[in-house]
N, C-alpha and C positions, 0 to 999 in steps of 0.2 A: 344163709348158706355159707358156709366156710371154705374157705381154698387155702393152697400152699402159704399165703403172705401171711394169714393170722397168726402163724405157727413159728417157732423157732427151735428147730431140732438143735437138740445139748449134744447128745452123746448115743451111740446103738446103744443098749443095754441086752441083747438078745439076737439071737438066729435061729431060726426052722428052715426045716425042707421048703415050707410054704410062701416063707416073706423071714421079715427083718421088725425088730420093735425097738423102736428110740424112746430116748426122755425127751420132751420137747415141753416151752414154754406158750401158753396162750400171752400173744402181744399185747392185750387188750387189758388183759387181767394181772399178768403176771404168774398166773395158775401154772402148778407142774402138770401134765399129762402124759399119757403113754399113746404112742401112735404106730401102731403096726401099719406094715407098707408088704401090700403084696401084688404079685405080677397079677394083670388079668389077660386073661389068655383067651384072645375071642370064638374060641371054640368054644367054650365052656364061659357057662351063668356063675357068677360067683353069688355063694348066697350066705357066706359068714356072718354080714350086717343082720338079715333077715332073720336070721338065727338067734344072732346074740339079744337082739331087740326081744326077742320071745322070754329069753330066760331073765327072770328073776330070783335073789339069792343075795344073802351076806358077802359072798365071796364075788360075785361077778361083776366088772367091771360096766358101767351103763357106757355106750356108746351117746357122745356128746355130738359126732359129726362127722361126714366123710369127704374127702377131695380127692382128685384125679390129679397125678402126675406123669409127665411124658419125659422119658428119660431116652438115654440111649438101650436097646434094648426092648421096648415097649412102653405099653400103658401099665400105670401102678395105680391100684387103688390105695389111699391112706385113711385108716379108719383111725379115731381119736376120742381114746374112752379115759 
């Protein structure tokens, strides 16, 4: 299981209407990764993980692992592909 500590966000590199995508460091490894962060909104299932896990492709990024963050604002999911 991964949470907020493994991870060492660099820099945002990105904005959507949906969330936000940083460069961030696995601590462990030293590995670059990218880690979108987006709101979840307990009215609504978010099902991006669910999603991404289906698709297979040269181009698509594999989801590595996901953590929950509690900000001011709400609950963030952080997915880290």
């Amino acid at each position: 299981m991964m949470t907020a500590y493994d991870i060492e966000l660099l820099e945002m590199i990105g904005q959507g209407t949906f969330g936000k995508v940083f460069k961030g460091r696995l601590k462990k490894t030293g590995e670059i990764v990218a880690v979108k962060k987006v709101f979840q909104d307990p009215k609504y299932k978010n099902r991006e993980v669910e999603i991404v896990n289906m698709l297979k492709g040269d181009f698509v990024m594999k989801v590595m692992g996901t953590y929950s963050t509690f900000e001011e604002g709400g609950q963030f999911l952080n997915i880290v592909m």
